[in-house]
Every structure is written in structure tokens, then in C-alpha cells.
N, C-alpha and C positions, 0 to 999 in steps of 0.2 A: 723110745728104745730102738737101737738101733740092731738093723737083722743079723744074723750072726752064723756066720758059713761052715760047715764043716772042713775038717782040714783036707781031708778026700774031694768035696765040693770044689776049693780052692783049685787042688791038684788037675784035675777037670777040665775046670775054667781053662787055666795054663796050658793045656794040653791043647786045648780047642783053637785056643790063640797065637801059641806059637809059631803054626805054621802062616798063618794070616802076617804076621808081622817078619817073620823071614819073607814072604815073596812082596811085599809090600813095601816093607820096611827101608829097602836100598833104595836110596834116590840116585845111582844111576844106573837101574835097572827099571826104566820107563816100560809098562806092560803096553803101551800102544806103540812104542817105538819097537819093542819085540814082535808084538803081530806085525808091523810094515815089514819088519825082517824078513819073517818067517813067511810072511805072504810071495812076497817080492823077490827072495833069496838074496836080496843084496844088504850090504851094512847102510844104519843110514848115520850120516854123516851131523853134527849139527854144529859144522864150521860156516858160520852167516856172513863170515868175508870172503869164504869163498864162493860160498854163492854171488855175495854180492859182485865182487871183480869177475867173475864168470859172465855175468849177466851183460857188466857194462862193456864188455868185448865183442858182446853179438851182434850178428849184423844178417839181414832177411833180403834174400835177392824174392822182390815179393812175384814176377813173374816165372821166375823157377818153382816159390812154391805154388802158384795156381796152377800150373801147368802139371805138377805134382797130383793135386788134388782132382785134374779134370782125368788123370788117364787111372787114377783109384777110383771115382765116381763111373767109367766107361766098365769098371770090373763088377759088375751088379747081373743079380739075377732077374731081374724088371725093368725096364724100358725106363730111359728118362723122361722124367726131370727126377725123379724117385732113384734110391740106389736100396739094393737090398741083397743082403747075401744070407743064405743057408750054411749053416756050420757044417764046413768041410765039404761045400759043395765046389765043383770047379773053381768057380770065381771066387769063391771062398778063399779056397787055399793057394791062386795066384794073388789076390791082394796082399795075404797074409805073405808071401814070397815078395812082394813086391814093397810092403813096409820093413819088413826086415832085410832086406836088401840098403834100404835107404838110411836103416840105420848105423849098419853095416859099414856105410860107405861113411856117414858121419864121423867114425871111429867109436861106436857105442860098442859093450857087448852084448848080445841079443841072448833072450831066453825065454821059450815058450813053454808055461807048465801044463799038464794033464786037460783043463778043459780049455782051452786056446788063449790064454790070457797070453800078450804081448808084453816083453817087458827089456827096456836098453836103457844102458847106464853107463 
């Protein structure tokens, strides 16, 4: 014998469901593609030729970037070979000037949210 629901039961049921399958339901409303949004503030894109032609145009002057990375590593609150910065301590906040600076110069837009997340695009 099969169980047998009341019509109000039913009504319920569909009630409970409905909104499950409206935020759910749209495949192109990817809920992890929303949190990257909403984290990030930026749209994310999922043109994979443009990434790819992007990619194959890059080119690394790799002594620019070392040189890059030895005067970020000299902005530290501890002596090297160690790098360490305190949030929103001096060196903190000239690194943080000095990667957004670079990205700046990239032609990225730069945008720092509430607890110092770095973010260019």
C-alpha cells in the first residue's frame, strides 16, 4: 500500500521546495561563481579563449620580477632571511602600497576590502 499525503501535506512539501529549486534551479546562476563575485567585487568572466590568448602574450622579465620581490621581502617587521608583517603595521601598510602600486602600473584596477584583502583585475 502505497502512503498517501494529504493535500495540505502536498501543499507544504511545495512550499519548502520551491525556493530550493528557484536559487538552484538556473544553471546560469553558479552559486560559487556568485560567492567569487561577491567576495572579489569583480564579474567573473568564463571566456576560456580569452584567458587562453591572454596567457600566450605574456612575457616575465624575470630579473625585474626578483628585484620586485627582494625590495617586498626588505619591507618586513623581522630581520632576514624571514619576512613578516603585522596587519597595518608600518611595513605592513608600505608593502601593501607598494603591491598596489605595481599593479597600478600593470594597468589592473586595484581594490582593497575591510580586512586588507588585495584584489586587481
Amino acid at each position: 500500500m502505497a502512503p498517501r499525503f494529504s493535500h495540505s501535506a502536498a501543499i507544504l512539501l511545495l512550499f519548502f521546495l520551491l525556493p530550493f529549486t528557484a536559487t538552484f534551479g538556473n544553471s546560469h546562476e553558479d552559486p560559487i561563481i556568485k560567492t567569487m563575485e561577491d567576495f572579489s567585487g569583480y564579474p567573473v568572466h568564463d571566456s576560456h579563449s580569452f584567458i587562453s590568448n591572454s596567457l600566450s602574450s605574456l612575457s616575465v622579465d624575470a630579473q625585474s620580477l626578483q628585484n620586485q620581490i627582494d625590495e617586498l621581502s626588505r619591507l618586513s617587521d623581522s630581520p632576514a632571511p624571514s619576512v613578516t608583517r603585522i596587519l597595518y603595521t608600518e611595513k605592513d601598510v608600505l608593502a601593501r602600497r607598494f603591491i598596489k602600486n605595481l599593479m597600478g602600473l600593470s594597468g589592473l584596477s586595484v581594490r582593497e576590502d575591510a580586512v586588507g584583502n588585495i584584489f586587481g583585475r
